[in-house]
C-alpha positions as CSV (number, residue, x, y, z in Angstrom):
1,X,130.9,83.7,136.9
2,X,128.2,81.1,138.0
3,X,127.4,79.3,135.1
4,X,123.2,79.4,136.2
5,X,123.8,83.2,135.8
6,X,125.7,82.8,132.1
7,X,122.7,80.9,131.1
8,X,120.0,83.7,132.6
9,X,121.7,86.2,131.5
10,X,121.7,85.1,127.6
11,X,118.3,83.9,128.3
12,X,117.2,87.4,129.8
13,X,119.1,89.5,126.2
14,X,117.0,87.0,123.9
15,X,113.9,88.0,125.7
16,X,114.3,91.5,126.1
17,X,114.8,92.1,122.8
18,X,112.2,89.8,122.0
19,X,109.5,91.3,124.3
20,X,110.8,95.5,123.3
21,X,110.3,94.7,119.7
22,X,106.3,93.9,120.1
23,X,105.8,97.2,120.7
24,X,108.7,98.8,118.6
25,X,109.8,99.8,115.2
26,X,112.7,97.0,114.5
27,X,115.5,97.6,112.0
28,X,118.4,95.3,111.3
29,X,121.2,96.6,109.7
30,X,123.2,93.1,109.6
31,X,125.2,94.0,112.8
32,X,122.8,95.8,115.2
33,X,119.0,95.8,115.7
34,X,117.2,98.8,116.1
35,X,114.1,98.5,118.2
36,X,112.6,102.3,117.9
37,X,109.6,104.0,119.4
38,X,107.0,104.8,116.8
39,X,105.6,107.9,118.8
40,X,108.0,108.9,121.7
41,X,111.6,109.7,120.9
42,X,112.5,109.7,124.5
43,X,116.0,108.6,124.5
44,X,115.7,105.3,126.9
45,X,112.4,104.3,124.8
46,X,115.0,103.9,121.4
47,X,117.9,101.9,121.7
48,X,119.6,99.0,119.9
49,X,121.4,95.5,120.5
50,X,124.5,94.0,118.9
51,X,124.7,90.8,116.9
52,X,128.0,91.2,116.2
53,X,130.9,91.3,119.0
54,X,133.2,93.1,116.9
55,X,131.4,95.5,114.5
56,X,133.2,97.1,112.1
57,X,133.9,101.2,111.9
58,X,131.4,101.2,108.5
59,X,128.7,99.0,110.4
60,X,128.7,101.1,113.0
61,X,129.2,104.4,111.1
62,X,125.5,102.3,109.7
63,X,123.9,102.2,112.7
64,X,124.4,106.1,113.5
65,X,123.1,107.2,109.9
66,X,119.9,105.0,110.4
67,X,119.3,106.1,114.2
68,X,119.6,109.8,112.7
69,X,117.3,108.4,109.3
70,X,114.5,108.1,111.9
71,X,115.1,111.2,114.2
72,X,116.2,109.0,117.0
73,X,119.8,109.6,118.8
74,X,122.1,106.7,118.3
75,X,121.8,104.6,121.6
76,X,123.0,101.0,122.5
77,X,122.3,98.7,125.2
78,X,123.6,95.5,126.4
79,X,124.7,93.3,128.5
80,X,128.5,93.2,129.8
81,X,129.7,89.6,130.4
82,X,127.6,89.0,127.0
83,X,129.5,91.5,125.0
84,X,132.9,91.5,126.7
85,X,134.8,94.0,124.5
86,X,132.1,96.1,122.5
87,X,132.6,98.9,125.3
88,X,136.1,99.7,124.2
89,X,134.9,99.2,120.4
90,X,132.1,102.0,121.0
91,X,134.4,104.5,122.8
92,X,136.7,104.3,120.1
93,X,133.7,105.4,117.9
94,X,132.7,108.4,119.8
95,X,129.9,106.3,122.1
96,X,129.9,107.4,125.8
97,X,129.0,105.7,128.6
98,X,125.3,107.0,130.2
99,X,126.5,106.7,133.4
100,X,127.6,103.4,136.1
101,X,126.9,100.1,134.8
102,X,123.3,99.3,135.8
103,X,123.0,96.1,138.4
104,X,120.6,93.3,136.4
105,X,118.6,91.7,139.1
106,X,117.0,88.3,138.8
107,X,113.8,86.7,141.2
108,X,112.8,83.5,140.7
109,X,109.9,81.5,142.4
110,X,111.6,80.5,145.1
111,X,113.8,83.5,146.2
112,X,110.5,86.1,145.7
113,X,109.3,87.8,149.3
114,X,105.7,89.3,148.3
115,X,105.5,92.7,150.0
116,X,102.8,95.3,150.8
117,X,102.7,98.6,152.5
118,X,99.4,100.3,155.2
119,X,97.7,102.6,152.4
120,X,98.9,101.6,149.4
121,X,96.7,99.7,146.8
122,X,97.4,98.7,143.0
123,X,94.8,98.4,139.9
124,X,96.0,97.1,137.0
125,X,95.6,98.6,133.7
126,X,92.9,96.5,131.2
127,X,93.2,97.4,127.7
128,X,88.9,98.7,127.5
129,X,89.7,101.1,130.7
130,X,88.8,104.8,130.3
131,X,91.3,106.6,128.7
132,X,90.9,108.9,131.7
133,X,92.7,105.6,133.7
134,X,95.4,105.6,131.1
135,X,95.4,109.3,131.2
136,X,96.3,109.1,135.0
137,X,98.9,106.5,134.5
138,X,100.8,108.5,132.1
139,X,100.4,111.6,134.2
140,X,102.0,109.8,137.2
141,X,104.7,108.3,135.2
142,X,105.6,111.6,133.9
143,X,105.4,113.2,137.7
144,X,107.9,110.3,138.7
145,X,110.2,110.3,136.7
146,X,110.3,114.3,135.5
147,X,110.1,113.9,132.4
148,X,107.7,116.6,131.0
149,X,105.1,119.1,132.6
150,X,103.0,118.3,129.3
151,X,99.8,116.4,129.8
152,X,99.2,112.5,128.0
153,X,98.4,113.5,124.3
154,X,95.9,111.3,122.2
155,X,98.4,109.5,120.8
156,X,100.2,108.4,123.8
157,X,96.6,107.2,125.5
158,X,95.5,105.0,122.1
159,X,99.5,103.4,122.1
160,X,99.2,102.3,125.4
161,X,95.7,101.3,125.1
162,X,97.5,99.2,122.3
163,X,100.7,97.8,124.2
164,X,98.1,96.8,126.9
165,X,96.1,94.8,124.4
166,X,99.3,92.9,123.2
167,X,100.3,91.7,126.2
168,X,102.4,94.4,128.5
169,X,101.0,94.7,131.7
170,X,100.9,97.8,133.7
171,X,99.4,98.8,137.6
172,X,99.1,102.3,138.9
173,X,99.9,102.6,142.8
174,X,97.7,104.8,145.3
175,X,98.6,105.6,148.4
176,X,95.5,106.6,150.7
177,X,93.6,106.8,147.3
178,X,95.6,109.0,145.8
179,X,97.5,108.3,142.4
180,X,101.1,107.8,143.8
181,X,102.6,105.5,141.5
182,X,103.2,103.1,138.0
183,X,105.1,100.8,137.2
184,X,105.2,97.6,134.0
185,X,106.0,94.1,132.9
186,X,106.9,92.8,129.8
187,X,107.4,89.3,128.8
188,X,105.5,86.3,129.5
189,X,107.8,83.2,130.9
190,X,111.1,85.6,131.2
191,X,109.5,89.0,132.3
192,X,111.0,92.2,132.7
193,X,109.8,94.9,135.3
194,X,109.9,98.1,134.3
195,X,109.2,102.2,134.7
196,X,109.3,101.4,138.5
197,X,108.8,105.3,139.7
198,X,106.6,107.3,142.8
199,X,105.7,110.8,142.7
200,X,108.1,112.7,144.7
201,X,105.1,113.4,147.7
202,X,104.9,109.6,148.5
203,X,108.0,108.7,148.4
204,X,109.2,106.2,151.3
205,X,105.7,105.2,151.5
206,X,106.1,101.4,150.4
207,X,104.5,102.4,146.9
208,X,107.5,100.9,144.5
209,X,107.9,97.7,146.6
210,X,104.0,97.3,146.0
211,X,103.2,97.9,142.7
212,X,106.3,96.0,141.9
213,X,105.1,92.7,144.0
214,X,102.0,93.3,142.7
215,X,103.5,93.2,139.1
216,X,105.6,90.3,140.1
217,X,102.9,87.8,141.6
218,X,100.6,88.8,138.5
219,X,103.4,87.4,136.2
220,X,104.1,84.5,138.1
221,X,100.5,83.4,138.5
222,X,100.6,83.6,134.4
223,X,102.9,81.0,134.4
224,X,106.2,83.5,134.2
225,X,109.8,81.3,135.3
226,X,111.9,84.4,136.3
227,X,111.5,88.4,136.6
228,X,114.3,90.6,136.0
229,X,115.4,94.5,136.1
230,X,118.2,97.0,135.6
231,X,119.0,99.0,138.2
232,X,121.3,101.5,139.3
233,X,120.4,103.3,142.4
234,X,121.1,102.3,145.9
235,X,117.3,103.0,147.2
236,X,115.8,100.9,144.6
237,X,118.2,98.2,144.8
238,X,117.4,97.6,148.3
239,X,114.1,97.8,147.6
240,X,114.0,94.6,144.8
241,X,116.5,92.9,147.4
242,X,113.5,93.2,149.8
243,X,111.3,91.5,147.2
244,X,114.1,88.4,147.0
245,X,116.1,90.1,143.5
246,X,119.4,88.9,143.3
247,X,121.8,90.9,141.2
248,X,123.3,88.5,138.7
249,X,125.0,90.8,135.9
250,X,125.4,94.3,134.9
251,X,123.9,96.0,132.1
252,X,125.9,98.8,129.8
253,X,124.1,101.9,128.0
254,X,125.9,104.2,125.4
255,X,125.2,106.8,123.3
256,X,126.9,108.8,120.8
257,X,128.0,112.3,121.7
């Protein structure tokens, strides 16, 4: 492996964990690190992070009993050439993979390409915006990704009111005016773009390669070093290659069940 990725890539697993636990619930049970959302027990939203390469059946029989303690469903992610091993050690456990390893992407300064699309604009989320804003962000969100027909509750608005306020950034896309698109950052020199989706009508449109240049210059005017993502799909792969992303690792989620 290129040793300038080795050294991202333990950079980029300090950070995320880092950055996640701002806005999470953290539990350390000596071998893993729980970083759990207080109000949405979506399963991607909860997850946790080894400290130890090879964890022990009781420590990790520990980690299920305190995923299951807070109604969460035991979840891990991590980084492969990092923890070279723990796969097998989890499948031995009952942990399944969620699916292909996910491509971790990394743009730096000098490799981004800024990008923009005919129609398609970006406002960035402030943390004294009407909740009506934030209520349209979540709305979108939800719309791109499918995850529920159920509209924003109270709760949802006031935590991302919150998660705005300590530092995560977040830009809803429109295309011809019309709300079309979200996605985040999180981090401040080492950042992470995330929740990257379009609603399914305005797909194809250039809105994902503009918020997420948008997101990108934004961090990188704030003095950011590097932006980095997971990704698995071909469609937004290309698109971060447009944007200068180089893939530099892969990144492993697995679950119990």
């Amino acid at each position: 492996m290129n040793p300038d990725n080795t050294v991202w890539l333990e950079r980029i697993s300090s950070a995320d964990v880092l950055a996640t636990a701002a806005t999470r619930t953290v539990v350390d049970t000596g071998a893993f690190k729980l970083l759990l959302d207080p109000i949405n027990d979506f399963a991607g939203m909860n997850w946790a992070t080894p400290l130890k390469l090879d964890p022990s059946k009781s420590e990790i029989s520990e980690l299920c009993e305190t995923f299951q303690a807070h109604g969460r469903t035991p979840r891990l992610e991590f980084i492969a050439e990092n923890w070279q091993g723990l796969a097998m050690t989890l499948e031995a456990a009952g942990f399944r993979s969620e699916g292909e390893p996910q491509d971790i992407m990394l743009v730096t300064r000098e490799t981004f390409q800024p990008f923009a699309a005919e129609g398609v604009s970006v406002q960035f989320l402030e943390p004294n915006d009407a909740d009506s804003l934030f209520q349209k962000f979540l709305e979108t969100q939800t719309q791109g990704f499918g995850y529920s027909t159920d509209p924003p509750t109270g709760d949802q608005i006031t935590d991302w009111h919150n998660q705005i306020r300590q530092g995560r950034r977040a830009a809803l896309g429109f295309f011809e005016a019309r709300a079309a698109g979200v996605g985040t950052m999180l981090g401040t020199e080492l950042a992470e773009l995330q929740g990257v989706t379009t609603v399914p009508g305005a797909r194809r449109r250039g809105v994902a390669g503009g918020v997420s240049s948008a997101l990108v210059v934004e961090r990188f005017d704030a003095g950011a070093q590097a932006v980095w993502l997971s990704v698995e799909e071909d469609g937004a792969r290309a698109c971060y290659a447009k944007l200068g992303f180089l893939v530099i690792g892969a990144r492993l989620n697995y679950s119990l069940g």
